[in-house]
C-alpha positions as CSV (number, residue, x, y, z in Angstrom):
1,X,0.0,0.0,0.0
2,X,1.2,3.4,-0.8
3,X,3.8,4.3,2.1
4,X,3.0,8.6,3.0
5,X,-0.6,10.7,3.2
6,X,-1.1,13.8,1.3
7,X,0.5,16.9,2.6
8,X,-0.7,20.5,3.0
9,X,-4.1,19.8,3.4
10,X,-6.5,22.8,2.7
11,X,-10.3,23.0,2.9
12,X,-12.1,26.7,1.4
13,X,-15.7,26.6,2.2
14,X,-17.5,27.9,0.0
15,X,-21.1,28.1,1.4
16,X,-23.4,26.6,4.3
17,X,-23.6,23.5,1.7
18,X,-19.9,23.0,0.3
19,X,-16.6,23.1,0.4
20,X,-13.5,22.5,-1.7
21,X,-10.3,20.8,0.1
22,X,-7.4,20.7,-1.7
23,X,-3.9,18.5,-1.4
24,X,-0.8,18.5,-2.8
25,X,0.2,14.9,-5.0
26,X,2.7,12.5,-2.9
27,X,5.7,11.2,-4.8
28,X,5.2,8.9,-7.3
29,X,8.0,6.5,-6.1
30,X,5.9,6.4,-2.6
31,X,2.8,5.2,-4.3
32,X,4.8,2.2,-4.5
33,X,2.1,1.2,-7.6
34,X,-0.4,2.1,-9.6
35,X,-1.2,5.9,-8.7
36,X,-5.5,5.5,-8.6
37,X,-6.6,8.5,-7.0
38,X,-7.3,10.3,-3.5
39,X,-9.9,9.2,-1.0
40,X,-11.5,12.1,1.0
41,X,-12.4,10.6,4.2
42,X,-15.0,13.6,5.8
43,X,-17.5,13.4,8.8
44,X,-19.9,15.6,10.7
45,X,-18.3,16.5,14.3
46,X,-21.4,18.3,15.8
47,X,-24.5,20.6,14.6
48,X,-23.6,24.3,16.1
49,X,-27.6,25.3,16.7
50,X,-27.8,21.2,18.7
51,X,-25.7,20.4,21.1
52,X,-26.7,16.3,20.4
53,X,-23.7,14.2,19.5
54,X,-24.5,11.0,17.5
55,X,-23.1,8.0,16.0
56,X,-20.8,9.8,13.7
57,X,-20.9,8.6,10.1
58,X,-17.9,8.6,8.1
59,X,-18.9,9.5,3.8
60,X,-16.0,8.9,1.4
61,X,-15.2,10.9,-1.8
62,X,-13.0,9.1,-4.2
63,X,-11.3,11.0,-6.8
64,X,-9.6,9.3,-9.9
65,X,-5.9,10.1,-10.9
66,X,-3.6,12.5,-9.7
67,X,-6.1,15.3,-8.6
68,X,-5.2,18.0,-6.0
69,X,-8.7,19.1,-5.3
70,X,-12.3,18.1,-4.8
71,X,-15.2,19.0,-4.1
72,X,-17.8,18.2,-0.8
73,X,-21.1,18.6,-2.0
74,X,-24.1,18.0,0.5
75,X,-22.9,19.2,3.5
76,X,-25.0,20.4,6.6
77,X,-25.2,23.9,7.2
78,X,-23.8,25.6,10.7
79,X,-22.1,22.7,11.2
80,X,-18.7,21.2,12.1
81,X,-16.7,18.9,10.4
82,X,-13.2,17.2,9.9
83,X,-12.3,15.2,6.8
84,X,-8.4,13.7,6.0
85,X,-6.8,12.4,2.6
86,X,-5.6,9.2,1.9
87,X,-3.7,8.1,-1.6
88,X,-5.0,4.9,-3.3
89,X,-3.0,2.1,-5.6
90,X,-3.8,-1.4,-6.4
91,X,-3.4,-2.9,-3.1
92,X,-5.6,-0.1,-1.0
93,X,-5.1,3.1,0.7
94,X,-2.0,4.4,2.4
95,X,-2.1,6.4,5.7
96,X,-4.7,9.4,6.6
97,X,-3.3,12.5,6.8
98,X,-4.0,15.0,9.9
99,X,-7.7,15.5,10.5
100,X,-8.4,18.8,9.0
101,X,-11.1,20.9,11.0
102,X,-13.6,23.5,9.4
103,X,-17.2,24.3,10.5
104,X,-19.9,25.0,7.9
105,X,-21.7,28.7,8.2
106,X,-25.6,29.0,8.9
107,X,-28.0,28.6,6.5
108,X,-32.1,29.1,6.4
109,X,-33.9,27.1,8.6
110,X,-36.1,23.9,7.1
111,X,-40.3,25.2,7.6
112,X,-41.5,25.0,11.2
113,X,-42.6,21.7,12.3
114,X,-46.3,22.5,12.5
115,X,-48.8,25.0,12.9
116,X,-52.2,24.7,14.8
117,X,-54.6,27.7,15.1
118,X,-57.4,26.6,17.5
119,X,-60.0,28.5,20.0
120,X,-61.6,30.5,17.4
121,X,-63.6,32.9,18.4
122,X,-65.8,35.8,16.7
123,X,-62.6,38.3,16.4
124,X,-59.8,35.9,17.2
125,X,-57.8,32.7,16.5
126,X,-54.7,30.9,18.5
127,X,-51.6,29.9,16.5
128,X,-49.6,27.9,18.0
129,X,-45.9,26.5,16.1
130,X,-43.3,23.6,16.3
131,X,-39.9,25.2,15.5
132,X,-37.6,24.0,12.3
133,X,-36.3,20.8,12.8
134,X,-32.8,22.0,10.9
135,X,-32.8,25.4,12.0
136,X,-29.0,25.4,9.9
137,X,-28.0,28.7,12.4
138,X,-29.7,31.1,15.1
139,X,-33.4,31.7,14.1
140,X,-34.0,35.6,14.1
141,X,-37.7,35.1,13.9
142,X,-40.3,34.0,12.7
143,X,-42.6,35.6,9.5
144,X,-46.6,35.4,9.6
145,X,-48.5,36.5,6.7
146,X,-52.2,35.8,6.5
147,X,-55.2,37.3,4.1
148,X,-59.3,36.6,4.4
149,X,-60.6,34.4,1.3
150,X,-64.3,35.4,0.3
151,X,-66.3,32.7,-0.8
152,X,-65.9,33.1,-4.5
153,X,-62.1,32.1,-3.4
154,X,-60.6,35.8,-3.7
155,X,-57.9,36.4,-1.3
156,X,-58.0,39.8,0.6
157,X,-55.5,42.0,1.8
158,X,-52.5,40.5,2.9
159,X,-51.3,41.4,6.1
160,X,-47.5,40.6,7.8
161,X,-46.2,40.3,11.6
162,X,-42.6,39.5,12.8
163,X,-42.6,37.2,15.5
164,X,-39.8,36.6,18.0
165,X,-38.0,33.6,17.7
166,X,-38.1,33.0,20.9
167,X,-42.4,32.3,20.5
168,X,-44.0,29.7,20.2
169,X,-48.2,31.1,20.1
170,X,-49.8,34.0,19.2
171,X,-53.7,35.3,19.5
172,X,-54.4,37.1,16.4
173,X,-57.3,39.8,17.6
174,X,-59.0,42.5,15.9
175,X,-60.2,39.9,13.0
176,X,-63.4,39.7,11.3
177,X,-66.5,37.3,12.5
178,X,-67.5,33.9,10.2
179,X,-64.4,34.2,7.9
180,X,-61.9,32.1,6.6
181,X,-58.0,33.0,6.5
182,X,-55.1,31.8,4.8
183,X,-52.1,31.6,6.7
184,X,-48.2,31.5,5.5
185,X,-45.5,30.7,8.2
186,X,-42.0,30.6,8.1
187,X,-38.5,30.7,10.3
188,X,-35.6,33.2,9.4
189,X,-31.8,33.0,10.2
190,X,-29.2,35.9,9.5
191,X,-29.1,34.3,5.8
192,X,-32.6,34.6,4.8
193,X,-36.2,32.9,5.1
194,X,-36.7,29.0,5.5
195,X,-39.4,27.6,3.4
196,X,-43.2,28.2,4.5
197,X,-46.3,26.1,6.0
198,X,-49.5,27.3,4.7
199,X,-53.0,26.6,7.1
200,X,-56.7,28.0,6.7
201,X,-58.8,28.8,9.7
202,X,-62.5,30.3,9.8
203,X,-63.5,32.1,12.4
204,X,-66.7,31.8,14.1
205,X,-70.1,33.1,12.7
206,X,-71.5,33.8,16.7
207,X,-71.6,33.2,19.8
């Protein structure tokens, strides 16, 4: 099996998603065969936002011939990671170089987890929300946009509120008796706005 690891390894992130390590080529004479390629050996560390460690899974990249880079598509956002090089011949893979750390940065959070509206009431309605299961960073806060829908299925004014992230309900007042609302709800981190969940709700016609 090839006898030395890769030196000078380098990793550039390039967003919450990717990153590009680099390498530079061992000796030929150490290959001590046929030169195959470079494994990437690279594995999640810990989630920034979750403090849960978990049976870490190893993924390996192989890359063909006598590359000095590669790319690491797929990875988790606000994360850290470490990854190491390895060379490859004929007979298998020589030694691992150092494990290289670098952390991923945050990225917008997956939709919230649910959202219930209940108690309805002539003028009111209760939301109540799960937060992201990947929040990928720090959620800022949350975005709720609703409108009334007539019953020829025209939607009304739309109206938006910023909600602390820190929330987890909300009584919407001041609304109007026996009609139906659409509602859109979504997380935000520093990088932007997580996908939506939409819900309809009526409120009641009277007491």
């Amino acid at each position: 099996v090839p006898m030395v690891a890769p030196g000078n390894v380098q990793v550039h992130v390039i967003n919450s998603t990717l990153a590009k390590v680099h390498w530079d080529p061992v000796l030929l004479k150490t290959v001590r065969g046929h030169l195959q390629g470079y494994k990437v050996y690279y594995w999640k560390v810990q989630s920034l936002s979750k403090r849960s460690r978990r049976h870490v899974e190893k993924k390996i990249l192989t890359f063909r011939g006598n590359k000095t880079f590669g790319m690491l598509p797929g990875l988790e956002p606000y994360s850290s990671y470490k990854l190491n090089v390895r060379v490859v011949n004929g007979k298998g893979e020589g030694p691992a170089s150092p494990d290289k750390a670098f952390k991923t940065p945050e990225g917008v959070p997956s939709s919230p987890s649910f959202l219930k509206i209940t108690n309805p009431t002539l003028d009111s309605l209760t939301l109540e929300w799960g937060s992201p299961t990947h929040p990928n960073g720090v959620l800022t806060s949350y975005t709720l946009k609703f409108q009334p829908i007539n019953n020829t299925h025209e939607l009304g004014p739309l109206v938006e509120i910023r909600i602390p992230a820190n929330e987890s309900s909300l009584i919407l007042k001041n609304l109007n008796y026996s009609t139906r609302y659409k509602f859109y709800f979504n997380a935000q981190t520093s990088v932007g706005s997580g996908s939506q969940i939409t819900e309809e709700a009526v409120t009641i016609m009277d007491e």
